[in-house]
N, C-alpha and C positions, 0 to 999 in steps of 0.2 A: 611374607606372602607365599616361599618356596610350602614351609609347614602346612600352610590352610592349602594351597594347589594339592597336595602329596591327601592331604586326607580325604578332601573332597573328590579327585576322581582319580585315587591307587595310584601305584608307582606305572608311570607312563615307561618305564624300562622293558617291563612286562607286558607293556598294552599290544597285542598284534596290530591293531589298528592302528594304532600311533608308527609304530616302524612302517606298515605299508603306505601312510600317506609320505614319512618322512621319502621313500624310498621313490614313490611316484613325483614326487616335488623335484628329487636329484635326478631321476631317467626324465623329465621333462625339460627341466634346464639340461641337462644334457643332450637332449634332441636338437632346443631349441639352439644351444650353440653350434654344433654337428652341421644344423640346416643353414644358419649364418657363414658359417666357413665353407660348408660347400657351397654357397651362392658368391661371396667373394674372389674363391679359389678360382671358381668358372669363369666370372667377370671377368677377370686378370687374363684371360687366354681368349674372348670375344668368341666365349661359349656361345651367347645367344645368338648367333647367326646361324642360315637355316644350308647345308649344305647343297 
C-alpha cells in the first residue's frame, strides 16, 4: 500500500503541506502539554488564590 500511497499523492517528503501540518500537530501538543504543566505547576503552590 506504501507503493500505491507514493504514486497516488507524490512523495509526502516533499509535500510543503505535509511538513506544515506535521509541524502544527507537534507546536500544538506541544502547547497543549506546556498549558498542562503550567496549570499543575501552579496548582502545587495554590496559585489560584486571589491576593
Amino acid at each position: 500500500w506504501t507503493a500505491a500511497l507514493s504514486l497516488r499523492y507524490g512523495n509526502l517528503f516533499y509535500n510543503p503541506f505535509h511538513a506544515l501540518s506535521i509541524v502544527f500537530l507537534y507546536g500544538s501538543v506541544l502547547l497543549f502539554a506546556m498549558h498542562g504543566a503550567t496549570i499543575l505547576a501552579v496548582g502545587r503552590y495554590g496559585g489560584e488564590r486571589e491576593i
